[in-house]
One Martini backbone bead per residue (centre of mass of N, CA, C, O) as a GRO file, in nm:
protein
  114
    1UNK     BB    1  14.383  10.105   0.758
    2UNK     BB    2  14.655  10.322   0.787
    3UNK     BB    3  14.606  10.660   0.642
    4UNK     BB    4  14.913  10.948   0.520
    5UNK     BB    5  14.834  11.231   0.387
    6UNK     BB    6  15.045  11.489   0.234
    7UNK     BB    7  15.043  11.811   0.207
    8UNK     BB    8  15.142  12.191   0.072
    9UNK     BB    9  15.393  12.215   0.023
   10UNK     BB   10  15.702  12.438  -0.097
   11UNK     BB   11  15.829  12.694  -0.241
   12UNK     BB   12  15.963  12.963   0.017
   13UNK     BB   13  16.028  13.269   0.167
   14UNK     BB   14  16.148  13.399   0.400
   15UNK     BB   15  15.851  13.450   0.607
   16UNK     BB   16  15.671  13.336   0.530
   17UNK     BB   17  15.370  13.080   0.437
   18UNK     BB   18  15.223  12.750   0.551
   19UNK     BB   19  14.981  12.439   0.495
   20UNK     BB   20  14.936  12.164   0.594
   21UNK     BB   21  14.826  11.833   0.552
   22UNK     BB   22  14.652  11.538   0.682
   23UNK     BB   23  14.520  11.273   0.604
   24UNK     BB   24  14.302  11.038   0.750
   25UNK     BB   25  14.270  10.698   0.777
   26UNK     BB   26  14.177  10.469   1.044
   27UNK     BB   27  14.120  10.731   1.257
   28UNK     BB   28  14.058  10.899   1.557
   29UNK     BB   29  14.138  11.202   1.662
   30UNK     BB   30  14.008  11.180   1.978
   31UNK     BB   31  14.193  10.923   2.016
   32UNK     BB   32  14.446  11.074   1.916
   33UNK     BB   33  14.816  11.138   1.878
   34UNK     BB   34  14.932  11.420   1.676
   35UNK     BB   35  15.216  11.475   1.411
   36UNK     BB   36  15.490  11.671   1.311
   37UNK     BB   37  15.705  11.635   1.105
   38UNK     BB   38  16.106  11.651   1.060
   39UNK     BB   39  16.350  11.630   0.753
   40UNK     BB   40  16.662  11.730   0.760
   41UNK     BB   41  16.931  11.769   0.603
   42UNK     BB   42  17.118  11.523   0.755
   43UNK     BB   43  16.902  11.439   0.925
   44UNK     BB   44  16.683  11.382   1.129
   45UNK     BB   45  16.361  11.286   1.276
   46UNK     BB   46  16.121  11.534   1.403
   47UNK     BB   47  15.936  11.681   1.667
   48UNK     BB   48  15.713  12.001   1.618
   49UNK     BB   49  15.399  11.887   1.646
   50UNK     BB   50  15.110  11.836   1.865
   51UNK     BB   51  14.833  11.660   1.953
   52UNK     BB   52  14.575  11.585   2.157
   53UNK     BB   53  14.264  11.431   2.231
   54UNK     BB   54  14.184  11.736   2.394
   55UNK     BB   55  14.393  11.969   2.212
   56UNK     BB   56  14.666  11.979   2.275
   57UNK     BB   57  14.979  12.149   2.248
   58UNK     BB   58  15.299  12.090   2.123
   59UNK     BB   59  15.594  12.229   2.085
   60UNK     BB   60  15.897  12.303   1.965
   61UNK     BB   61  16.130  12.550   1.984
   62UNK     BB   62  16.174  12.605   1.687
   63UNK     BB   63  15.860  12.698   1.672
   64UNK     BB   64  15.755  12.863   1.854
   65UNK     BB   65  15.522  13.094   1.741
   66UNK     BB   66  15.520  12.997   1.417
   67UNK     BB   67  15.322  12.752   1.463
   68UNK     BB   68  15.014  12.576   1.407
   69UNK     BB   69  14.840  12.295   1.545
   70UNK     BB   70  14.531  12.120   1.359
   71UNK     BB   71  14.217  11.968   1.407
   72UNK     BB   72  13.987  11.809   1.185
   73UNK     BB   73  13.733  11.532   1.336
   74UNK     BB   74  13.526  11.521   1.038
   75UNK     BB   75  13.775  11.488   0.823
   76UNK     BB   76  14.027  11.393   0.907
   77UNK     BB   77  14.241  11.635   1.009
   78UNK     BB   78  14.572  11.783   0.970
   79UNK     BB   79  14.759  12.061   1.062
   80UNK     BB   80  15.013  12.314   0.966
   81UNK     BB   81  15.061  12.607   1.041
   82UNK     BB   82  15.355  12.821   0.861
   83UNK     BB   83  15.542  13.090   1.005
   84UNK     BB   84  15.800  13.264   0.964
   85UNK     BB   85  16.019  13.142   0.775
   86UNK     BB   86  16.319  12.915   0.759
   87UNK     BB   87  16.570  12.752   0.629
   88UNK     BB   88  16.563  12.568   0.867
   89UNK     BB   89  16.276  12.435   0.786
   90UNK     BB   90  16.380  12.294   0.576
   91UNK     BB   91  16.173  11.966   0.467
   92UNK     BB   92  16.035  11.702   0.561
   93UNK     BB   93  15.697  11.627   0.587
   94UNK     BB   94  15.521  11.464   0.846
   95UNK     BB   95  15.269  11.250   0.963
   96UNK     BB   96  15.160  11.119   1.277
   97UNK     BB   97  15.138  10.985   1.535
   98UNK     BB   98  15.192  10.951   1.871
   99UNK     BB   99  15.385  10.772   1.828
  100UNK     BB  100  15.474  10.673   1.517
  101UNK     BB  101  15.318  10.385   1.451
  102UNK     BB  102  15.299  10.426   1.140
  103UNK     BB  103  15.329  10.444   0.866
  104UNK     BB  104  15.501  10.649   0.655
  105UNK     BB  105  15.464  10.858   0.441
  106UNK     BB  106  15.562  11.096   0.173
  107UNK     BB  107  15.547  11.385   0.189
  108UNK     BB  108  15.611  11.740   0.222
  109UNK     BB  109  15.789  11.971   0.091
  110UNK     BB  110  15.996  12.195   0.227
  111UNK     BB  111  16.133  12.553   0.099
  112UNK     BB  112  16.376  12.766   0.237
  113UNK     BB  113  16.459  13.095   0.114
  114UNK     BB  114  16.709  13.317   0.173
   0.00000   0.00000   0.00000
């Protein structure tokens, strides 16, 4: 069974810097692409960040340049540093599969103050 814990998250003033972690197991990270989503107040949710089976990182535009997605794949752990926050970053994190495939986690808050 795939379980995906996300930790990390809180409240940071705008520029800041955020690291989160996203545990997992049931999942072999070499053989599968992972995302990091966020769902942002009254809005949908978006993949912000990619890694694929070869180590392939591919960003949404909005965050080019300012975010980081890594992970350890001794450890099952998939990270996103969030450098330069600006307040529309703000919203719940998410990990997952790409596409999501399974359930999703309870997630972890980031707020970004202006």
């Amino acid at each position: 069974q795939v379980q995906l814990v996300e930790s990390g998250g809180g409240l940071v003033q705008a520029g800041g810097s955020l690291r989160l972690s996203c545990a997992t197991s049931g999942l072999i990270l070499r053989v599968v692409t992972m995302g990091w989503y966020r769902q942002g107040p009254g809005k949908e949710r978006e993949l912000v960040a990619r890694i694929n089976s070869g180590g392939r990182m591919t960003y949404a535009d909005s965050v080019t340049g300012r975010f980081i997605i890594s992970r350890d794949v001794r450890k099952n752990t998939v990270f996103l540093q969030m450098n330069s926050l600006k307040p529309e970053d703000t919203g719940l994190y998410y990990c997952n599969t790409y596409p999501g495939t399974y359930g999703w986690g309870q997630g972890t808050q980031v707020t970004v103050s202006s």
